[in-house]
Structures are given as C-alpha cells and as structure tokens.
Backbone as a ProteinNet text record, in pm:
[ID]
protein_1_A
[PRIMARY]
XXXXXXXXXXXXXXXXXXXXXXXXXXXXXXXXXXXXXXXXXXXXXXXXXXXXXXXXXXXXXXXXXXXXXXXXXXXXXXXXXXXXXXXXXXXXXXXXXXXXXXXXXXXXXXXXXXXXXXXXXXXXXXXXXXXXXXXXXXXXXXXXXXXXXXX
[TERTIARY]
1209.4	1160.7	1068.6	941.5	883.9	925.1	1015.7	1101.8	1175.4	1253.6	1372.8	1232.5	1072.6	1039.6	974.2	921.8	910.4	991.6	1135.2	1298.1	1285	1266.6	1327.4	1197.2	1044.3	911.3	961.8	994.6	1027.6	1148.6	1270.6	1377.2	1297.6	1251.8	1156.6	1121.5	1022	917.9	999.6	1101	1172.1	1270.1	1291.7	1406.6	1313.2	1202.7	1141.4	1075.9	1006.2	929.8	990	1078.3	1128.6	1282.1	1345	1486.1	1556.2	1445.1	1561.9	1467.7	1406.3	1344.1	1504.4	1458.9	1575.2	1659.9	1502	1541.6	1617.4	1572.5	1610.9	1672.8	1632.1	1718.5	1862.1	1850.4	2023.5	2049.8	1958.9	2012.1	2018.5	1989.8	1991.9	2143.3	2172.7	2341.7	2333.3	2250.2	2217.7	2134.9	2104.4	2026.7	2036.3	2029.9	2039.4	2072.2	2016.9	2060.8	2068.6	1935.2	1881.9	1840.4	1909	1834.6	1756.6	1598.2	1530	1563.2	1517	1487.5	1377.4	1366.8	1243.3	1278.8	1283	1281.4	1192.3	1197.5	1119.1	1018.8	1043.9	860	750.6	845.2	746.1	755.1	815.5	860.1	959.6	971.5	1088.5	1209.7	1324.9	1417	1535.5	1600.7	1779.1	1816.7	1975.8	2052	2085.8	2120.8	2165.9	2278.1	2363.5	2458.8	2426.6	2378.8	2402.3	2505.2	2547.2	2658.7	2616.2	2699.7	2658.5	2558.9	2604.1	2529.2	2372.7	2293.2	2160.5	2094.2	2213.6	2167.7	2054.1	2006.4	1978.2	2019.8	1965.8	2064.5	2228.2	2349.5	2449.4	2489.4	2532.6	2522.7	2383.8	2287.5	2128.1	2095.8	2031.3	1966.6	1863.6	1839.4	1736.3	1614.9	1459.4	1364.1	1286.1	1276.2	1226.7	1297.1	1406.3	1483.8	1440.3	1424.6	1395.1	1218.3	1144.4	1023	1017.9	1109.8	1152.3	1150.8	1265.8	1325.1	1169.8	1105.1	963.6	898.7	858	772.5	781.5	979.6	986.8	1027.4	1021	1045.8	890.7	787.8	622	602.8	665.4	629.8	627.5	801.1	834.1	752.5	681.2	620.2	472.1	471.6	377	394.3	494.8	611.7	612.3	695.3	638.1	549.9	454.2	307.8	304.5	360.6	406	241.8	257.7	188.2	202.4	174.2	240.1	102.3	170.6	68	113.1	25.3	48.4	40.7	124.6	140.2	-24.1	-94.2	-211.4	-199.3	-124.2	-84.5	4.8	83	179.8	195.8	221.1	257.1	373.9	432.6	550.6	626.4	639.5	723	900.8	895.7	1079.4	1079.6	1151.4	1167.4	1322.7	1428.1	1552.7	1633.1	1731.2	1800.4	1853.6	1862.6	1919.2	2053.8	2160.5	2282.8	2373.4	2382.8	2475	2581.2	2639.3	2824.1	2821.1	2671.8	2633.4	2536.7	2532.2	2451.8	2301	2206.7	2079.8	1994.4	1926.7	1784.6	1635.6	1609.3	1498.1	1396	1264.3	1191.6	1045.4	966.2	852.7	733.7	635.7	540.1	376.4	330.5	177.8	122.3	21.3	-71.2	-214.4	-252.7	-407.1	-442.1	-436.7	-503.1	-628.8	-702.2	-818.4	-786.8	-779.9	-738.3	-865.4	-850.6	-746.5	-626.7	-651	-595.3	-520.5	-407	-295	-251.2	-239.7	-215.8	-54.8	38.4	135.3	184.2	333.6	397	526.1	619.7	745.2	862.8	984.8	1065.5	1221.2	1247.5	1409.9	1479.2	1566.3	1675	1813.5	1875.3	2019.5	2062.1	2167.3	2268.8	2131.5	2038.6	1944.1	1850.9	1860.7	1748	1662.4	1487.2	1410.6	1401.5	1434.4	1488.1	1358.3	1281.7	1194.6	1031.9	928.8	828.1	722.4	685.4	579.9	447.6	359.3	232.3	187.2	171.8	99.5	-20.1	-89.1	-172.2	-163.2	-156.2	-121	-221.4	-242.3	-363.3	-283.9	-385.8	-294.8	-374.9	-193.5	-282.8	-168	-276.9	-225.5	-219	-284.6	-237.4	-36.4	-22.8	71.7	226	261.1	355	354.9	245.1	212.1	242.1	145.2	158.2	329.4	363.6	530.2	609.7	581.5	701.4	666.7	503.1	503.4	538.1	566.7	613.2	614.3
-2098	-2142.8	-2038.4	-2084.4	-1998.5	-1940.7	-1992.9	-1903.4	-1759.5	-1816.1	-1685.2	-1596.3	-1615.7	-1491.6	-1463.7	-1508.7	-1463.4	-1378	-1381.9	-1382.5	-1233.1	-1240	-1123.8	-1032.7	-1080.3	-953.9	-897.6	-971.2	-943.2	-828.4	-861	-761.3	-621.6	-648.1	-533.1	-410.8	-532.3	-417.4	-317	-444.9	-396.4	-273.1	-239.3	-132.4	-17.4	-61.7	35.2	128	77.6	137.9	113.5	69.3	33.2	81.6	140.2	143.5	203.4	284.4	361.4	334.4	175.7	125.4	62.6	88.3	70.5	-62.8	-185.4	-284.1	-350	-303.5	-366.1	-262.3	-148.1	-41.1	-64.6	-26.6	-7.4	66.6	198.7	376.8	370.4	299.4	376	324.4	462.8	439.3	356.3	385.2	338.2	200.2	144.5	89.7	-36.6	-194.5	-313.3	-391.3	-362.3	-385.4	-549.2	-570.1	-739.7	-810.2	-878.7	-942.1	-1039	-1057.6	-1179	-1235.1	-1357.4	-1451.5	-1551.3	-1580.2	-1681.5	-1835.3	-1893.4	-2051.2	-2126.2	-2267	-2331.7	-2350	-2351.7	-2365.9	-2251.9	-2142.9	-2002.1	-1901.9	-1918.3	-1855.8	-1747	-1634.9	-1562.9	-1564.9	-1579.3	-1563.9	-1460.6	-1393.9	-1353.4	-1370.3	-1392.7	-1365.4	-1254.6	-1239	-1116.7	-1112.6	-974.4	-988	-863.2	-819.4	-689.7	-648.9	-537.8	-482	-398.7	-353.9	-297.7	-168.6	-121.3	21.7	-33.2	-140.5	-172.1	-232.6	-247.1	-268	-218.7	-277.4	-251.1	-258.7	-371.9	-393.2	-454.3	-416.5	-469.2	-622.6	-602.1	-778.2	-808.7	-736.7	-771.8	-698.5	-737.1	-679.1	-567	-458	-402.1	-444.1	-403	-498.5	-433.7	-277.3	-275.6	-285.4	-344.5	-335.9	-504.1	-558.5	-708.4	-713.2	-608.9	-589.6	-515.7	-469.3	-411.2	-519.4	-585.7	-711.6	-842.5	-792.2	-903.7	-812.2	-710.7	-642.1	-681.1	-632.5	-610.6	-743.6	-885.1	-1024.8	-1032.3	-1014	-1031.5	-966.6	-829.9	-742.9	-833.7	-842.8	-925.7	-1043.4	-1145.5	-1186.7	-1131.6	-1031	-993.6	-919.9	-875.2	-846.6	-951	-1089.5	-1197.9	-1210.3	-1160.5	-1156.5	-1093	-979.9	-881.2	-802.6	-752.9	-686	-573.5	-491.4	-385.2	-410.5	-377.7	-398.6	-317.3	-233.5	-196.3	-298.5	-286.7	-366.7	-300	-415.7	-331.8	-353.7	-488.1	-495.4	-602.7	-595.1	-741.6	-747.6	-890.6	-941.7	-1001.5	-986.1	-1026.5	-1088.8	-1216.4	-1282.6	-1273.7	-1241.5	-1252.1	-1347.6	-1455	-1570.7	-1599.2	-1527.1	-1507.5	-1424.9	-1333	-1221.6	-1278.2	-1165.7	-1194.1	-1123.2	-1217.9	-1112.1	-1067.9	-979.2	-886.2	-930.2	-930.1	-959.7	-1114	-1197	-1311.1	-1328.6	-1443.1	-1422.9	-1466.5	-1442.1	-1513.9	-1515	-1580.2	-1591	-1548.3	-1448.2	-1442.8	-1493.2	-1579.5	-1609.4	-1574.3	-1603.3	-1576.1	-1608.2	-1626.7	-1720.4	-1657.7	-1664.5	-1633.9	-1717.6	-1713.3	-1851.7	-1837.6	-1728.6	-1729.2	-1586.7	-1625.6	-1529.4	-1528.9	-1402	-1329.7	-1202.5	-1163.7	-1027.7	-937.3	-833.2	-795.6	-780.6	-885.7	-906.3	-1016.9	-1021.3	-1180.4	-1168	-1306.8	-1360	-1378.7	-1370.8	-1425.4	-1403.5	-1553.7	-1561.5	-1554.6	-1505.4	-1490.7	-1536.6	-1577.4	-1576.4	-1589.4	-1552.4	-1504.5	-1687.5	-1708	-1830.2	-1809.1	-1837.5	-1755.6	-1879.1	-1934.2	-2087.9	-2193.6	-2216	-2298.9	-2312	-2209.1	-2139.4	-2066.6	-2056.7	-1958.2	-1857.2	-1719.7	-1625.7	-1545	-1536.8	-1470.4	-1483.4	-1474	-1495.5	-1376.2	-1379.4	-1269.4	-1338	-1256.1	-1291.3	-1172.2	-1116.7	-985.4	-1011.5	-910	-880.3	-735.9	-781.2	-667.6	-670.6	-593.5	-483.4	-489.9	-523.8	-474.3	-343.8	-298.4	-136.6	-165.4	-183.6	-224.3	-50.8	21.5	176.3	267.4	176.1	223.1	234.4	113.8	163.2	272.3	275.7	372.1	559.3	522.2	637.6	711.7	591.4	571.4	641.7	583.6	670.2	702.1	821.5	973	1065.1	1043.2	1086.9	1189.9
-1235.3	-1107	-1044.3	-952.1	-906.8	-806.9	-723.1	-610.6	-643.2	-754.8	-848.3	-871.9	-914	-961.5	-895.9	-772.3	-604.8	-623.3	-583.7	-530.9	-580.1	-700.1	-797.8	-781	-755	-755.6	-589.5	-498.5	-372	-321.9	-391.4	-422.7	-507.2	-599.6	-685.2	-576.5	-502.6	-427.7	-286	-246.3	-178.8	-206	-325.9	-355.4	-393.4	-464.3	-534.1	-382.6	-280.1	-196.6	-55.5	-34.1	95.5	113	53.8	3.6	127.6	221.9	331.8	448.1	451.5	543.9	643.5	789.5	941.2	921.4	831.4	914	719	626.2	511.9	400.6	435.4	362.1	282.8	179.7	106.8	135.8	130.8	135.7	277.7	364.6	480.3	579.2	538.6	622.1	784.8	863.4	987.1	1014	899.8	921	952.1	1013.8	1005.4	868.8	728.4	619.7	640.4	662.3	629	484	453.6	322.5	332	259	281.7	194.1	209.7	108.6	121.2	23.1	3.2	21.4	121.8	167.8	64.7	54.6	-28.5	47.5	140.8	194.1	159.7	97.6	61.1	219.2	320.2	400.7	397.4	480	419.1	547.4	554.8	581.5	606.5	686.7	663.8	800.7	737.2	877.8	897.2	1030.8	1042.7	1200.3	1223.5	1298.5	1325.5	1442.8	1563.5	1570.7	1571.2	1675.3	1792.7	1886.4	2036.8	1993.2	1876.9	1854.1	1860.1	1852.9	1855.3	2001.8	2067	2224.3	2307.7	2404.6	2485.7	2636.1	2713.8	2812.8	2779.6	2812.8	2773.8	2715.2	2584.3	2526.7	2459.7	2464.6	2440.1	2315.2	2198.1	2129.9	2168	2153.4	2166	2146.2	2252.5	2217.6	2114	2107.1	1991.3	1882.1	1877.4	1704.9	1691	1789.9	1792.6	1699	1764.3	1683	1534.1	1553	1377.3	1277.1	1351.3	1247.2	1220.4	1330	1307.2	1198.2	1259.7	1137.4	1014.6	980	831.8	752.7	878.3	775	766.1	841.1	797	706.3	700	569.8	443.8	447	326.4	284.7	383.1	329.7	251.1	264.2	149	67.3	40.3	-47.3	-170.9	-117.3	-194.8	-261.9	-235.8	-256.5	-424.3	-383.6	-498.2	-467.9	-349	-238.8	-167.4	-143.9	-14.4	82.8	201.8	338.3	457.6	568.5	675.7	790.2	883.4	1019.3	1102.9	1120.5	1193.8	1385.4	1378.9	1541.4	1518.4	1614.8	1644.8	1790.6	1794.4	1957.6	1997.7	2049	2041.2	2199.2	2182.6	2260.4	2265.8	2382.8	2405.8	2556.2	2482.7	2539.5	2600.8	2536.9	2600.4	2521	2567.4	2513.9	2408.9	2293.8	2153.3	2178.8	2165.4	2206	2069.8	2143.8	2013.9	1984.9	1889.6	1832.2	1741.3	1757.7	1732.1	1630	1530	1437.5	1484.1	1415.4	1455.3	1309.8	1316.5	1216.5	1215.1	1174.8	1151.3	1081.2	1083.6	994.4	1000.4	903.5	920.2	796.6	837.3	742.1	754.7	672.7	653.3	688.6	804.6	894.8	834.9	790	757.4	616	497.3	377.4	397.4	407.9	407.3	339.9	224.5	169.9	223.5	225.4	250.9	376.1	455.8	581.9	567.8	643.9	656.7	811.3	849.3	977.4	965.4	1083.8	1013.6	1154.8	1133.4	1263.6	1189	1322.2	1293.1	1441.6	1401.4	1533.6	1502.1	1569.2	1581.9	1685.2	1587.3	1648.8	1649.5	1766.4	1760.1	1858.3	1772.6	1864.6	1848.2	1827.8	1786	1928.1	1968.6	2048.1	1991.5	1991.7	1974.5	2096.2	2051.6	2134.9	2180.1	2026.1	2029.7	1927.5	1977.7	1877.2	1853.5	1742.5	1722.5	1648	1618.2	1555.1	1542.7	1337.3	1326.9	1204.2	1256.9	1133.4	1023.6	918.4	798.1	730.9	694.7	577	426.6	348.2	218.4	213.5	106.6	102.8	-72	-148.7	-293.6	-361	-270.3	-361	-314.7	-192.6	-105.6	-207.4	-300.8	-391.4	-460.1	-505.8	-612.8	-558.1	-450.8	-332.4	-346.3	-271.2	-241.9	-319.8	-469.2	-570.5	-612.1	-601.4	-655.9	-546.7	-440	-312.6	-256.2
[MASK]
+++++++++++++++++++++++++++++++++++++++++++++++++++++++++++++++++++++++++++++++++++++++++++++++++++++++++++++++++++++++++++++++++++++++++++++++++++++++

C-alpha cells in the first residue's frame, strides 16, 4: 500500500533527523512524544493528551506548545514527502482554550506545492470543537538530513 510506504519513509525521516524534536521526539525525556500518521486522505494526524506540566493559564494548554504541535504536524507533512523543510512563518488562530488532562487532535494538510515552498493548514479539535487553526509556509531544505546526521 502506498500509505504503509508513506507510513514507514515518514517514521524514517522522523527518527533519523528529528529524534529529540519537543513535539515528536523518542529521545526526548520532556517532550510531548506525538505520533503522526498518515490519514487516507494523505493528511497527517495524532492524538495527543497534555498534562498540567504544559500549561499555561490554569486547565489551558500552553499557546506556544499549541504552536509547536502545529509546526511539527505541518512538518510531518513533508516528511511524507520523504522531504525535510524549515517553518518560514505560521499564523495561528486560537479560537478556544485547549484544556489539559483531555485528549485532542491534531491535523494538518498541504494546500498549495510550489517546491521549493508548501502552503499548508493545520488545526487542533478537542470534544469535536476546533480549538485552534494555523496556516504555514515551509522551505524545503533537501540538504538538511544530510546536514543533520553528520552533525
């Protein structure tokens, strides 16, 4: 299936160059420790569950960990790609508090290919509310693995 070898180039890129990244890290003891996945629509996906240690106002997700978790599901989609890319700006809507102790969803999708540039929106749903929305643009930077693990 072409998803599984999405699935499996996506996990790849992710361990090989991302491994003690905040928002998807294995190595990283502190970190959120999100898994994507690849939706059939070619979108990427995870759930995920806060605890208070990521707060901000009491009960609330933090807003920049809220922009983390956008970053690094847009990343992934070019990841998918079997890609590496820099975040060149994002925008980001918060539409109502993401509360902590509760699960929510992150997703996110590529709106416009122009290599070396991608458009892409993303948003956070928690109780089947959209909590939160973003829209970034990424750079590929196809030397950046390579970079990565001579380090």
């Amino acid at each position: 299936m072409i998803i599984d070898a999405n699935q499996k180039r996506l996990e790849n890129i992710c361990n090989r160059v991302h491994d003690k990244c905040v928002v998807c890290g294995s190595s990283n003891p502190s970190g959120l420790h999100l898994k994507f996945e690849i939706a059939d629509d070619g979108s990427i996906r995870a759930r995920f569950r806060c605890d208070a240690s990521f707060e901000g106002y009491s009960g609330s997700l933090h807003g920049g960990v809220i922009m983390s978790v956008f970053d690094g599901a847009m990343g992934h989609c070019i990841f998918a790609r079997g890609q590496t890319a820099v975040t060149v700006e994002m925008t980001t809507r918060f539409r109502h508090p993401v509360l902590t102790g509760q699960e929510a969803t992150v997703s996110a999708h590529i709106t416009r290919s122009s290599p070396p540039l991608y458009l892409l929106e993303a948003e956070i749903i928690q109780e089947g509310v959209v909590k939160a929305t973003a829209e970034g643009k990424f750079y590929n930077q196809p030397k950046l693995a390579d970079e990565m693990e001579q380090g």
